[in-house]
KEMILUM-19819 format. One record per residue: residue in one letter; residue number from 1; x, y, z of N, C-alpha, C in turn. Coordinates in Angstrom, 2 decimals, padded with zeros to 5 digits. Last residue first. Layout:
residues N
@rest=a; nr=NUM; nx=X; ny=Y; nz=Z; cax=X; cay=Y; caz=Z; cx=X; cy=Y; cz=Z
...
//
This chain:
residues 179
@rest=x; nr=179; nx=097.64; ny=089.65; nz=084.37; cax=097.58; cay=090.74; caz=083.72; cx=097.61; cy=090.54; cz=082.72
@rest=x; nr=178; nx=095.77; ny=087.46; nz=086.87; cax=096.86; cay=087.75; caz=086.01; cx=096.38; cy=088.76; cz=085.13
@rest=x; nr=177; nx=095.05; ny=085.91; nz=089.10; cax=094.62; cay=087.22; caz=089.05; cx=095.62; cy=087.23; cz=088.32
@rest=x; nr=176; nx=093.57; ny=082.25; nz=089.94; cax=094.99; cay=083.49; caz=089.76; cx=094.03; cy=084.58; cz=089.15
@rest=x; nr=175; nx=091.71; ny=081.06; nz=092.72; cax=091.80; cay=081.56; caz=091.45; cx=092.76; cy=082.86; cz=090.87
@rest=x; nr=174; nx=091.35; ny=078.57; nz=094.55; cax=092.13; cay=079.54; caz=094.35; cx=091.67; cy=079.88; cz=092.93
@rest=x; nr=173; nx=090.05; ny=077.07; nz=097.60; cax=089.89; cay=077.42; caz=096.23; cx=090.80; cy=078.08; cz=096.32
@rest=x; nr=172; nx=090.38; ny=076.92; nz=100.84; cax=089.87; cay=075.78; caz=100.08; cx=089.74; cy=075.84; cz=098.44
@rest=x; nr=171; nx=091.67; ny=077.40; nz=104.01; cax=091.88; cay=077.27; caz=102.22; cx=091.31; cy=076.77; cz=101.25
@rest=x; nr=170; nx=089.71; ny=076.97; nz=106.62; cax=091.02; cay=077.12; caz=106.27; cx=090.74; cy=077.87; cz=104.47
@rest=x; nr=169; nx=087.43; ny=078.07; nz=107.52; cax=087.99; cay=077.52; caz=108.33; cx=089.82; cy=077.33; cz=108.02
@rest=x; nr=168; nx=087.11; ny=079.06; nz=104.73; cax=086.32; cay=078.49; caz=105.20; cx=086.72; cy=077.66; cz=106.45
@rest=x; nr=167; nx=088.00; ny=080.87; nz=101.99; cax=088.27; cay=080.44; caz=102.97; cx=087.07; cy=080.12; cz=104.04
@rest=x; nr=166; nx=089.48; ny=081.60; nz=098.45; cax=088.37; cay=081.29; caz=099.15; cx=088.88; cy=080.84; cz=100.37
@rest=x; nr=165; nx=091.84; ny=083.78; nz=096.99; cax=091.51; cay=082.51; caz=098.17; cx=090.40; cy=082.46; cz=098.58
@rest=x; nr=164; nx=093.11; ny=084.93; nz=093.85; cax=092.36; cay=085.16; caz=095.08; cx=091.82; cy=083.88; cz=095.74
@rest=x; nr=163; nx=096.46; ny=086.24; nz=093.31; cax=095.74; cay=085.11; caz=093.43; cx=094.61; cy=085.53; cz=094.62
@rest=x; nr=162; nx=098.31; ny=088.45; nz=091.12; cax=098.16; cay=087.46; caz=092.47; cx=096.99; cy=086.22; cz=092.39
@rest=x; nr=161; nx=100.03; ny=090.98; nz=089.94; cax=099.58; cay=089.82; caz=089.57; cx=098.83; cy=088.99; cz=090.99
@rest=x; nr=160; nx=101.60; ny=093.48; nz=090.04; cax=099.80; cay=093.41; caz=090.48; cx=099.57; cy=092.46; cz=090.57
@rest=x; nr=159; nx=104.33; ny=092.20; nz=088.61; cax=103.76; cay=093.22; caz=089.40; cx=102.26; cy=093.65; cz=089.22
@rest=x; nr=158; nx=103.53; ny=088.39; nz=088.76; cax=104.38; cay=089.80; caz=087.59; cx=103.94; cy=091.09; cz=088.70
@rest=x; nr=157; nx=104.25; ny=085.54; nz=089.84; cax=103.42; cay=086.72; caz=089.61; cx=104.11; cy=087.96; cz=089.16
@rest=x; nr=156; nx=105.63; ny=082.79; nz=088.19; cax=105.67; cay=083.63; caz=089.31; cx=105.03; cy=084.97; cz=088.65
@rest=x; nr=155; nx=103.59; ny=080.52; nz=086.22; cax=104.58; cay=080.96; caz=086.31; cx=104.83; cy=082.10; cz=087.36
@rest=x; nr=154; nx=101.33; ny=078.03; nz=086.24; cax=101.83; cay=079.28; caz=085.66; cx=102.93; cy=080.04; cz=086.45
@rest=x; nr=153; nx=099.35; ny=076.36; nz=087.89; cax=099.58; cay=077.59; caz=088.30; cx=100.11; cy=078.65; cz=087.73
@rest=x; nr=152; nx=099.65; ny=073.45; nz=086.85; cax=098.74; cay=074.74; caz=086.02; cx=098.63; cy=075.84; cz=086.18
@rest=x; nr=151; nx=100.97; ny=072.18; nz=088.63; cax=101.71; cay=072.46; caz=087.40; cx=100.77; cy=072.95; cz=086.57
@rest=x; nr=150; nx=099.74; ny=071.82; nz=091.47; cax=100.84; cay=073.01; caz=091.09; cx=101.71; cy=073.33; cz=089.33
@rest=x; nr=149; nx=097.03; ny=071.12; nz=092.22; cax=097.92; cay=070.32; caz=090.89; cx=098.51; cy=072.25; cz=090.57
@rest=x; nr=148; nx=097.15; ny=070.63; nz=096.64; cax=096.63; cay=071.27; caz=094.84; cx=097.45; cy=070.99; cz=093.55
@rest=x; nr=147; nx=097.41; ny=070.25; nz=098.70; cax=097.34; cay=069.12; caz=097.26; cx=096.82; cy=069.58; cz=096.20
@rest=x; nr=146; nx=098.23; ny=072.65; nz=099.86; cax=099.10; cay=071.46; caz=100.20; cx=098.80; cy=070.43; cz=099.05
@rest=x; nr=145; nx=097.69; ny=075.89; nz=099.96; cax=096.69; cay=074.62; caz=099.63; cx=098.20; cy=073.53; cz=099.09
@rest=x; nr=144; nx=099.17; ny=077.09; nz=101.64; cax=097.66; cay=077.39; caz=101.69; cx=096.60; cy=076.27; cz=101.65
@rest=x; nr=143; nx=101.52; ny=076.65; nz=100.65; cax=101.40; cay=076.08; caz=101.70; cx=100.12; cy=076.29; cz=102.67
@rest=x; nr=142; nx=101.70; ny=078.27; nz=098.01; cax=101.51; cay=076.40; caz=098.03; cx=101.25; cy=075.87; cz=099.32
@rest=x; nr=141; nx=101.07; ny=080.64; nz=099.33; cax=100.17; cay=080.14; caz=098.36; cx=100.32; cy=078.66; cz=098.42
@rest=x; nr=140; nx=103.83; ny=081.41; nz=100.27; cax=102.35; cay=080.57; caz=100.81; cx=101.37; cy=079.95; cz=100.76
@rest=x; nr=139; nx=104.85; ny=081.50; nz=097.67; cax=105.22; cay=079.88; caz=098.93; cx=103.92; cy=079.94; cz=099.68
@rest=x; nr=138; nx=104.20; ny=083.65; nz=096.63; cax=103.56; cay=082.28; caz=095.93; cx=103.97; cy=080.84; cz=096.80
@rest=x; nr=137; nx=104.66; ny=085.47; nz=098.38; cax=103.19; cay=085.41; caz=098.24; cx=103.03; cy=083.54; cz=097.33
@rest=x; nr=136; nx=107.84; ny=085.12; nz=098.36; cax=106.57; cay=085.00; caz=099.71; cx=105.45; cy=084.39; cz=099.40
@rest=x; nr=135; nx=107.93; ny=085.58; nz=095.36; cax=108.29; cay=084.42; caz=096.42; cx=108.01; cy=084.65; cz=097.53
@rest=x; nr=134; nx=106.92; ny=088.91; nz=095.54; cax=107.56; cay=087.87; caz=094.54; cx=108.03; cy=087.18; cz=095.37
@rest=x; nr=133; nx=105.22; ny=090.52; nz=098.53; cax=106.42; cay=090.22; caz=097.40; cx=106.83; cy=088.95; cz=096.60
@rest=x; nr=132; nx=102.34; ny=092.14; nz=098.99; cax=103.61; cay=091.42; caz=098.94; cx=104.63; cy=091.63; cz=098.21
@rest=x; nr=131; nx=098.89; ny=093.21; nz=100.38; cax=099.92; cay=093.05; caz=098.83; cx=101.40; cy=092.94; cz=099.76
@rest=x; nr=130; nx=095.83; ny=091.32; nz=100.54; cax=097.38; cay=091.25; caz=101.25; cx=098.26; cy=091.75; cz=100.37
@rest=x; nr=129; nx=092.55; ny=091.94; nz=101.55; cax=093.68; cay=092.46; caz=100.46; cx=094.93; cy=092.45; cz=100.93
@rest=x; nr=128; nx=089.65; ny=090.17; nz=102.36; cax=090.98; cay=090.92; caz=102.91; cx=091.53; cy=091.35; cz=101.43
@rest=x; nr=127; nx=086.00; ny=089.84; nz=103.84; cax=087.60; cay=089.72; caz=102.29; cx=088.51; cy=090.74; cz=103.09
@rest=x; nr=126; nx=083.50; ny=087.70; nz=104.73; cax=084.44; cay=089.30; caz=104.68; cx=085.72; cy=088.80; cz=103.50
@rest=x; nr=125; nx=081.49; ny=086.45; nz=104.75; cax=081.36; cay=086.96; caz=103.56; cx=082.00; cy=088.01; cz=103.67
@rest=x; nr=124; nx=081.68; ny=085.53; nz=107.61; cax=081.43; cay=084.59; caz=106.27; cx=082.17; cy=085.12; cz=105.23
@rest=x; nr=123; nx=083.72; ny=088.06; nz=109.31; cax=082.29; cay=087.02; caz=109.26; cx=082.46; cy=086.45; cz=107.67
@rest=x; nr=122; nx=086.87; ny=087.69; nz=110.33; cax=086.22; cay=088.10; caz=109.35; cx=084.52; cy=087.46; cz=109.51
@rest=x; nr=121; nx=088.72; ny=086.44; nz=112.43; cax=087.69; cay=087.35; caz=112.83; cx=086.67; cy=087.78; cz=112.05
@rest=x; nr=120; nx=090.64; ny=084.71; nz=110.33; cax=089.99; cay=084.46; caz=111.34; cx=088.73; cy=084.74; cz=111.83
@rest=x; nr=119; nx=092.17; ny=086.21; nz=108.04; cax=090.80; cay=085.54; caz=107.63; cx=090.08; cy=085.36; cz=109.34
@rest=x; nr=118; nx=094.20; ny=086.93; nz=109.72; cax=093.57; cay=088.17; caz=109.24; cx=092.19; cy=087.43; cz=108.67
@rest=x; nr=117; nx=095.38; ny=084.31; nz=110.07; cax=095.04; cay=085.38; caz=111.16; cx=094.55; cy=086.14; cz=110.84
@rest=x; nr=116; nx=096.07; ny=083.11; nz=107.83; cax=095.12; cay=082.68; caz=108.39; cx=094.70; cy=083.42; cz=109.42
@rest=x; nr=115; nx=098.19; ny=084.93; nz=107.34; cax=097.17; cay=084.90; caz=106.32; cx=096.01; cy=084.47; cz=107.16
@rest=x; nr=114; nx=099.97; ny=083.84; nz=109.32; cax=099.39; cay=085.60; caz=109.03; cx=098.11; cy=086.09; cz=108.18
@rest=x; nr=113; nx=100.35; ny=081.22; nz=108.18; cax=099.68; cay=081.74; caz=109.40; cx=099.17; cy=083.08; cz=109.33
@rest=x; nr=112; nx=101.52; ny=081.84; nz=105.55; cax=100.35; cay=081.48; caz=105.44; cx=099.93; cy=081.79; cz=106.38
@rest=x; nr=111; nx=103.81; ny=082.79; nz=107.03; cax=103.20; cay=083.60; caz=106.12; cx=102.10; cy=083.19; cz=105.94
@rest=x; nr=110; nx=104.83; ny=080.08; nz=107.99; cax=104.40; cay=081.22; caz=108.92; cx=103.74; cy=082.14; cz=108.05
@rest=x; nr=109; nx=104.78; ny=078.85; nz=105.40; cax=104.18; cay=078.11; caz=106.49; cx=103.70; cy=079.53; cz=107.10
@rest=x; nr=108; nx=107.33; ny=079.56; nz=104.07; cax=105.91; cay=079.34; caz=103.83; cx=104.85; cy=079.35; cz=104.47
@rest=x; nr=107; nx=109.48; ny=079.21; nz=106.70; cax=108.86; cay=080.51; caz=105.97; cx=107.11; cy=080.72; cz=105.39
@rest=x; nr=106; nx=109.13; ny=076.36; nz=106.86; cax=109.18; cay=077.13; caz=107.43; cx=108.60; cy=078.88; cz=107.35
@rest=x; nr=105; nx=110.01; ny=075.99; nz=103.83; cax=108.86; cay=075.36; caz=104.63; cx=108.53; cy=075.71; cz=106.11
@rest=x; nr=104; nx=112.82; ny=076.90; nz=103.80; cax=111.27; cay=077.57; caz=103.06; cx=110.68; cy=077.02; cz=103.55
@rest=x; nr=103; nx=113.97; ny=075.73; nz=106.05; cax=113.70; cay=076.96; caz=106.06; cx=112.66; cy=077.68; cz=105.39
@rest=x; nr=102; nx=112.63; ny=072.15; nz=105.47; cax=113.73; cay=073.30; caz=106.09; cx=113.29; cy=074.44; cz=105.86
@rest=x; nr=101; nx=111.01; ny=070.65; nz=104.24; cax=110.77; cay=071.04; caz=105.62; cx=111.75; cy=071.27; cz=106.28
@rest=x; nr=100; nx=110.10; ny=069.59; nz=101.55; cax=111.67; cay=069.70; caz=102.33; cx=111.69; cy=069.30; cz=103.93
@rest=x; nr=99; nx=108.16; ny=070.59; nz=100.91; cax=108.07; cay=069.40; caz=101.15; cx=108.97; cy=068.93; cz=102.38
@rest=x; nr=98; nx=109.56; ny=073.05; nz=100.09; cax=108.51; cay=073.27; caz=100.88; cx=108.50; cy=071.91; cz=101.77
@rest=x; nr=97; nx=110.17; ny=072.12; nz=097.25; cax=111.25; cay=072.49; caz=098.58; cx=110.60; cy=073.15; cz=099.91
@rest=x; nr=96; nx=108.22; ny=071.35; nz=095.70; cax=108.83; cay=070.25; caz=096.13; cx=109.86; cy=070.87; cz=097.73
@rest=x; nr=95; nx=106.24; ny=073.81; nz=095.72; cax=106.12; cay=072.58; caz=096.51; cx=107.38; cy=072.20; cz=096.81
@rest=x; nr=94; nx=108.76; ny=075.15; nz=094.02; cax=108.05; cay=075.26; caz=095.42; cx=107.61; cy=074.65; cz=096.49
@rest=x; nr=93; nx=108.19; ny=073.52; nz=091.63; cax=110.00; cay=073.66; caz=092.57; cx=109.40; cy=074.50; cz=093.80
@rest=x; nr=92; nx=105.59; ny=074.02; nz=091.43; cax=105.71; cay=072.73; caz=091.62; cx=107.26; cy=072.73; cz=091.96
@rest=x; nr=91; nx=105.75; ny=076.84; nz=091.04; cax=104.99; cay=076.32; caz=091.83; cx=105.22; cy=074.87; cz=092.21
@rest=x; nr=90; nx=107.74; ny=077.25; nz=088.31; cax=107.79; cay=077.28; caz=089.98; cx=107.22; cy=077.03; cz=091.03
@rest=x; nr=89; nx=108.33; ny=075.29; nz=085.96; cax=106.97; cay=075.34; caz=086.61; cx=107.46; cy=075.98; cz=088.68
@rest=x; nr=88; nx=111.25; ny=076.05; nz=084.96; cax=109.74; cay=076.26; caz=084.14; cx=108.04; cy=076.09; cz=085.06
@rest=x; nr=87; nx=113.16; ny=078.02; nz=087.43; cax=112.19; cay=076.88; caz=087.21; cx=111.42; cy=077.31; cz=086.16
@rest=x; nr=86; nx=114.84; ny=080.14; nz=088.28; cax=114.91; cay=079.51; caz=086.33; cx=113.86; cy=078.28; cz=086.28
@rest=x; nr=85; nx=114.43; ny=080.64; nz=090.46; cax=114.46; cay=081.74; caz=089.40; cx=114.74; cy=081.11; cz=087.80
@rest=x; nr=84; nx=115.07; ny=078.05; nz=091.75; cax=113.65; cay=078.84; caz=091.65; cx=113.38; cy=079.73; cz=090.55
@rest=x; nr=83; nx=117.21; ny=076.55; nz=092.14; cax=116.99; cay=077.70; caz=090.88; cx=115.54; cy=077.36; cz=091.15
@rest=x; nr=82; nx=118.00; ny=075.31; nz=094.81; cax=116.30; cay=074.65; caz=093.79; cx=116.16; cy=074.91; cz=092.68
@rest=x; nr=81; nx=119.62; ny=076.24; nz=095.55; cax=119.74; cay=075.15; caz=095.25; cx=118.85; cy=074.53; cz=094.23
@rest=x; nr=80; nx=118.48; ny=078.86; nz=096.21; cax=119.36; cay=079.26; caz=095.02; cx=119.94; cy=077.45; cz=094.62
@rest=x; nr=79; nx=117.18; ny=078.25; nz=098.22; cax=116.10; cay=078.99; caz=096.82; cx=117.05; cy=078.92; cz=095.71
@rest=x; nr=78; nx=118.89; ny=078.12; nz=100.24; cax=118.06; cay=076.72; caz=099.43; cx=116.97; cy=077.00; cz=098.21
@rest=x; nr=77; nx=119.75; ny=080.22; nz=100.27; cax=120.46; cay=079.04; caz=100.10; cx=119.94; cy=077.67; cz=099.63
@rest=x; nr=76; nx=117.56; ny=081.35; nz=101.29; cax=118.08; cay=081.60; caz=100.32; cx=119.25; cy=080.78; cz=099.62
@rest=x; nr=75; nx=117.23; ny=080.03; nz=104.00; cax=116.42; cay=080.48; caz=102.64; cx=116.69; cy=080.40; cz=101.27
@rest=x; nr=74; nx=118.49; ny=080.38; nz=105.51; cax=119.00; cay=078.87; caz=104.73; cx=117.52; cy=079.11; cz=103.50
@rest=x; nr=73; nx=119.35; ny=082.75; nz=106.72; cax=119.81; cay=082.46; caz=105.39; cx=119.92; cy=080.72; cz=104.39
@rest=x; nr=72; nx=115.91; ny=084.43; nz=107.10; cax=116.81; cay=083.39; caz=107.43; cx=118.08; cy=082.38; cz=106.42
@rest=x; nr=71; nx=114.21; ny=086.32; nz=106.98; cax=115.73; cay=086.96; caz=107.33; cx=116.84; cy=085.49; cz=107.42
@rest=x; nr=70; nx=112.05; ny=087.00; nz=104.82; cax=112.77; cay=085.94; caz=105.67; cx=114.16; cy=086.57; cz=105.86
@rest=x; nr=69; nx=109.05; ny=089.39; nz=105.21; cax=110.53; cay=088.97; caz=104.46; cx=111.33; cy=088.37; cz=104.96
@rest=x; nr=68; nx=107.02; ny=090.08; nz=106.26; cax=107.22; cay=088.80; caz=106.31; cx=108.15; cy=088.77; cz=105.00
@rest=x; nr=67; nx=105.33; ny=091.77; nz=108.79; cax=106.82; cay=092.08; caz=108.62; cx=106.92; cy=089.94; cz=107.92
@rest=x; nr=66; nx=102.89; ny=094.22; nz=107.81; cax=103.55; cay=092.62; caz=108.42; cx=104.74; cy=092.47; cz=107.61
@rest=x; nr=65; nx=100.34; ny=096.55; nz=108.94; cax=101.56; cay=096.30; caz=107.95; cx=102.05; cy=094.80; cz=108.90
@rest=x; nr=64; nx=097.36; ny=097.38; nz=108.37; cax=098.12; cay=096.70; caz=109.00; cx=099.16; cy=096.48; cz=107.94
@rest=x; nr=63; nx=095.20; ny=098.74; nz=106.74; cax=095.17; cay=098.80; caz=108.14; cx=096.17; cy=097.93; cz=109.20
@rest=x; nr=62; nx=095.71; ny=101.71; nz=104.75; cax=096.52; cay=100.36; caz=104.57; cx=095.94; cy=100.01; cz=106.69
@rest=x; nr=61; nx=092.87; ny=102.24; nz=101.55; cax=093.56; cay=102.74; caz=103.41; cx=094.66; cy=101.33; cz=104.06
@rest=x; nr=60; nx=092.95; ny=101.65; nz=098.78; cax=092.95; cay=101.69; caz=099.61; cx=093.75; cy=101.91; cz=101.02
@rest=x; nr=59; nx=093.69; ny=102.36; nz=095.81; cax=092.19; cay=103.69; caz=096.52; cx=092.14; cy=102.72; cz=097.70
@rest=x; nr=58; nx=096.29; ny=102.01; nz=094.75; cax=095.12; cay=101.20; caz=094.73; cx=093.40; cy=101.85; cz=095.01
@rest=x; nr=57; nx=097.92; ny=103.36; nz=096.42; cax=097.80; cay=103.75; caz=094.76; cx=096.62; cy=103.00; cz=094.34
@rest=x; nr=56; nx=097.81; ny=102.02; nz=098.74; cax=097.06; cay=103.60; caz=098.58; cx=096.74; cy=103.72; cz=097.15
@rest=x; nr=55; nx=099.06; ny=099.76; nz=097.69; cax=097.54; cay=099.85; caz=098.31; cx=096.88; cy=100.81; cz=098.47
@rest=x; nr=54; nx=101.82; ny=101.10; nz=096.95; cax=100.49; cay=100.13; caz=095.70; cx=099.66; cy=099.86; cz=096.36
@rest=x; nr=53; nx=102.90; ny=102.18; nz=099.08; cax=102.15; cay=102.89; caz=098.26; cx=101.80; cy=101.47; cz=097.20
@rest=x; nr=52; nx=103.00; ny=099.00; nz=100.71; cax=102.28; cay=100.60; caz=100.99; cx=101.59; cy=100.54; cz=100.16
@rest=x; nr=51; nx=105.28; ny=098.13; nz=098.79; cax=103.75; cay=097.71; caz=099.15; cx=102.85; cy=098.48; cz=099.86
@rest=x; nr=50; nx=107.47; ny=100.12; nz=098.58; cax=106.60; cay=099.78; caz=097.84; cx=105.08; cy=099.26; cz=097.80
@rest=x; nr=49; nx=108.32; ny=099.94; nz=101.78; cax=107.13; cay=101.17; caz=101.46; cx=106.59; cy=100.70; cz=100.05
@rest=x; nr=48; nx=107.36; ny=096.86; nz=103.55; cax=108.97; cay=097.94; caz=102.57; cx=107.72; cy=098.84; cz=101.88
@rest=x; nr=47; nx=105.89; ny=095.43; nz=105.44; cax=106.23; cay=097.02; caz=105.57; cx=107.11; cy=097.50; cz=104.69
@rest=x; nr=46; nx=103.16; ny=094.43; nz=103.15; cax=104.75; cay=094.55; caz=103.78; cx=104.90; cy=095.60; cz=104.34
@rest=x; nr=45; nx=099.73; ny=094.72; nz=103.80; cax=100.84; cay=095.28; caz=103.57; cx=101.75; cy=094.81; cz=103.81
@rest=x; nr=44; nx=096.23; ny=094.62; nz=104.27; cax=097.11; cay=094.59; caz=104.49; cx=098.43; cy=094.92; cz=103.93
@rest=x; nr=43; nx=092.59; ny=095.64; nz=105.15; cax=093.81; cay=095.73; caz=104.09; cx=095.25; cy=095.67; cz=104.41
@rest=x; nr=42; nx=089.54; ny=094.02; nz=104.98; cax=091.15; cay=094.84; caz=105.68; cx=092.08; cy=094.54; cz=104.96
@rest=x; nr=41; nx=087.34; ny=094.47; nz=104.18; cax=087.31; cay=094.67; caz=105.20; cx=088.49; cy=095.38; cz=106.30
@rest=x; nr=40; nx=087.37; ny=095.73; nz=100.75; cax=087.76; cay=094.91; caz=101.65; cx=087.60; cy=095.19; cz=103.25
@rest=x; nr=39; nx=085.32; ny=096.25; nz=097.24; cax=085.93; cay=096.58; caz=099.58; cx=086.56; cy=095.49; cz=099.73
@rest=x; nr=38; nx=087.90; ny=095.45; nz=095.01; cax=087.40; cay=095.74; caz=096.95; cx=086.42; cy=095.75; cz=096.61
@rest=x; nr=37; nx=088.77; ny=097.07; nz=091.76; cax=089.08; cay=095.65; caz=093.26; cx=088.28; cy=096.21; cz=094.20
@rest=x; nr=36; nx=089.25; ny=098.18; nz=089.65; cax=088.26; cay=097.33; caz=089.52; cx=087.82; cy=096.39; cz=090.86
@rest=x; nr=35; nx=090.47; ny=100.22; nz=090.79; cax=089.39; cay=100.87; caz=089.87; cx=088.24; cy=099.75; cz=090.24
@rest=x; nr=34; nx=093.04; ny=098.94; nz=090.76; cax=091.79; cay=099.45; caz=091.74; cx=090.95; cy=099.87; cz=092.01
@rest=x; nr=33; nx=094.30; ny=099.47; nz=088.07; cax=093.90; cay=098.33; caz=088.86; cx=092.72; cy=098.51; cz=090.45
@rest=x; nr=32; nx=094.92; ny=102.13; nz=088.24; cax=094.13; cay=101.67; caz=086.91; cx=093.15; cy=099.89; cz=087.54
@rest=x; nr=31; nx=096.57; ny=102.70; nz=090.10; cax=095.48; cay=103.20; caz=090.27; cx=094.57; cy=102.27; cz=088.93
@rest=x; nr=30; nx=098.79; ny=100.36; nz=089.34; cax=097.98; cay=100.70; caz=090.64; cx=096.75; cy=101.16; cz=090.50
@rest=x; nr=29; nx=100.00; ny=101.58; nz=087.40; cax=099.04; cay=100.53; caz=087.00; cx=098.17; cy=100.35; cz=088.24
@rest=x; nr=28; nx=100.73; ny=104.24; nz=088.12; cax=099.68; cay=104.14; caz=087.27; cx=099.03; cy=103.07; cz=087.09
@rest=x; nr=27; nx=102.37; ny=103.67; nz=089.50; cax=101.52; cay=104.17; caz=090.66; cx=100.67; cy=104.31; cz=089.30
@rest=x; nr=26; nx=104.21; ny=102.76; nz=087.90; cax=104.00; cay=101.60; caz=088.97; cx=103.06; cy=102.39; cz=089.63
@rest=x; nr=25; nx=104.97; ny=104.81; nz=087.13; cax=104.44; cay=103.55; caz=085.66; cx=103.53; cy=102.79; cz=086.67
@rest=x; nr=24; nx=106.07; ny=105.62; nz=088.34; cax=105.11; cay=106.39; caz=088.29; cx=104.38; cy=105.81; cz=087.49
@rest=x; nr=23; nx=107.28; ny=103.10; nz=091.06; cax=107.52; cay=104.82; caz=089.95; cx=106.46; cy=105.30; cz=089.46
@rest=x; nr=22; nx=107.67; ny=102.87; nz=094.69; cax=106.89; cay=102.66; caz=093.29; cx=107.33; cy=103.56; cz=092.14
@rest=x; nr=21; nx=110.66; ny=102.16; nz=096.12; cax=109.11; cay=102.86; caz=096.11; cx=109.01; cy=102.75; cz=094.49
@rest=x; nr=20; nx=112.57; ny=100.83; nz=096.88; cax=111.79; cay=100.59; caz=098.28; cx=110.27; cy=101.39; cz=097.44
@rest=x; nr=19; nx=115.08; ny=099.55; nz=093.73; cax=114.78; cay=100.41; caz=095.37; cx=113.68; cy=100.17; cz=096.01
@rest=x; nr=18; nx=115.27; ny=099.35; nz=090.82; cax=115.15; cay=098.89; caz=092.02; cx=114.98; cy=100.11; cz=092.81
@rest=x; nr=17; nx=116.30; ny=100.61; nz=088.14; cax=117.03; cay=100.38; caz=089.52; cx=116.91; cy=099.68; cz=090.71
@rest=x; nr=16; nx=113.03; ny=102.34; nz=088.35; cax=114.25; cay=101.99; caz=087.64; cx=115.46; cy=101.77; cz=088.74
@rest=x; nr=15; nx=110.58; ny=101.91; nz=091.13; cax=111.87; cay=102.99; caz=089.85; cx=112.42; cy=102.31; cz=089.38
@rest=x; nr=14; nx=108.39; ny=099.33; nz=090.49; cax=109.46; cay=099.79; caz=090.95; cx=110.08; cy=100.90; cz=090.08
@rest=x; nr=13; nx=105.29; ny=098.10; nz=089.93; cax=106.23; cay=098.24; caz=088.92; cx=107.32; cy=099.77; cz=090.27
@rest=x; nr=12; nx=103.11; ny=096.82; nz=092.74; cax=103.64; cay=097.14; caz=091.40; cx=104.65; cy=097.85; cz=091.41
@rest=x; nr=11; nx=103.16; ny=093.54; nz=094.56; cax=103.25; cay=095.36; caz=094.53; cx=103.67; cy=095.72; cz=093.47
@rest=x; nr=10; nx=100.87; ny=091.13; nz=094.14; cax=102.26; cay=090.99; caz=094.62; cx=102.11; cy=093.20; cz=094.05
@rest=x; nr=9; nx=098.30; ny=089.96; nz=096.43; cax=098.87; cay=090.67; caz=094.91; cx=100.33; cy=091.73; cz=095.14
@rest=x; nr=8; nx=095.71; ny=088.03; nz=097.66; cax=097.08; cay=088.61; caz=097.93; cx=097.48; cy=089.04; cz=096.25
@rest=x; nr=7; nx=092.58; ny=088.20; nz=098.89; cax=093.16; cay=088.31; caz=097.22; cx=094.23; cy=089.11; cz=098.08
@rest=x; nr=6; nx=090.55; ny=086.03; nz=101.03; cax=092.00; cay=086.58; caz=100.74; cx=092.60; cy=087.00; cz=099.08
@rest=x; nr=5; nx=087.03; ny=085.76; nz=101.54; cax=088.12; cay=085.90; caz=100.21; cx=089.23; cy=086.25; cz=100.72
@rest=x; nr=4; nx=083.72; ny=083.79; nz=102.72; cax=085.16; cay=084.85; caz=102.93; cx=086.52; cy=084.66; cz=101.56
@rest=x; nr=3; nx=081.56; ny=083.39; nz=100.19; cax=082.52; cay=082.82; caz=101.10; cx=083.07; cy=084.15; cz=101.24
@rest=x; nr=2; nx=078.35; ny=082.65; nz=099.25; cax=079.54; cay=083.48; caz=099.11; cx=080.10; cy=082.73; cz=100.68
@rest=x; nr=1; nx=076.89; ny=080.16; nz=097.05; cax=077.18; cay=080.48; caz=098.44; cx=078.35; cy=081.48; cz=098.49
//
C-alpha cells in the first residue's frame, strides 16, 4: 500500500567557520544527493539561507520557508542540562526531556505541528521534503512518534542525513536516511 511520506534532512556541509551558507563541499554533496530523491509535492525549508540553498542544490524549487528555530531560552538551558551534545543515545536524552514538558517539549511539539500541516492537504500518495537543522529535526522526530524504541535511532544526523515518515492521519513509520 503506498502512503503519504515526510523525508526531513538536516542541510549540508557549511563554509568553514560556520555561518548562514553552504560551501562548495556542501553544494556538492547536495547535488550528488538529489540525484537520487523526489518528486515531491512540496518542498520545504528553514528560512537561514543554508537550508535554502541545499534544496536548490538538491534540483529542488523551495515552496515554503518556516521559521522553526527556538527563540526560547529555557531551551537551551535545558539542552545544556540534559548534555544532549555528549549523549551516547540522543534520541532517548530527547525523549526523556521532551517527557519533561517544558520548553523542548514545547518546541518539539510545534515543529512536529508544521510537519503535520504540510502532510494534511497532501492526497494518499503525496510526499513532502523538509530540510532543517541538527536538534529541531530529531525532537520532532521523537515527538512524531511518542513510543517508538529510541535506543536504535543512532546518533544525531550528520549533514544530508534524515529520516523518512510514513503518514496516515498522523505518524506511523520511520526509516533513517544515513550517509
Amino acid at each position: 500500500m503506498i502512503m503519504a511520506t515526510l523525508e526531513i534532512r538536516r542541510h549540508s556541509l557549511r563554509k568553514t567557520g560556520g555561518g548562514s551558507q553552504l560551501s562548495q563541499a556542501g553544494v556538492d554533496l547536495a547535488r550528488r544527493l538529489g540525484r537520487t530523491m523526489g518528486p515531491y509535492d512540496i518542498v520545504a525549508t528553514s528560512v537561514v539561507p543554508r537550508a535554502r540553498e541545499t534544496a536548490l542544490a538538491m534540483g529542488f524549487a523551495v515552496d515554503q520557508e518556516m521559521v522553526t528555530l527556538g527563540t526560547d531560552p529555557g531551551l537551551y538551558s535545558e539542552s545544556e542540562q540534559a548534555r544532549l551534545d555528549q549523549a551516547e543515545q540522543p534520541f532517548v536524552a530527547l525523549a526523556e526531556l521532551i517527557k519533561y514538558g517544558g520548553a523542548y517539549h514545547h518546541y518539539a511539539h510545534s515543529v512536529s505541528a508544521l510537519w503535520r500541516d504540510l502532510m494534511t492537504p497532501l492526497p494518499d500518495t503525496g510526499s513532502v521534503l523538509v530540510v532543517g537543522h541538527s536538534g529541531e529535526l530529531e525532537a520532532a522526530l521523537v515527538a512524531c512518534l511518542p513510543t517508538a524504541d529510541y535506543s536504535t535511532w543512532g546518533g544525531m544526523f550528520g549533514s544530508c542525513e534524515g529520516a523518512r515518515l510514513t503518514y496516515t492521519n498522523h505518524f506511523t513509520d520511520v526509516e533513517f536516511l544515513r550517509l
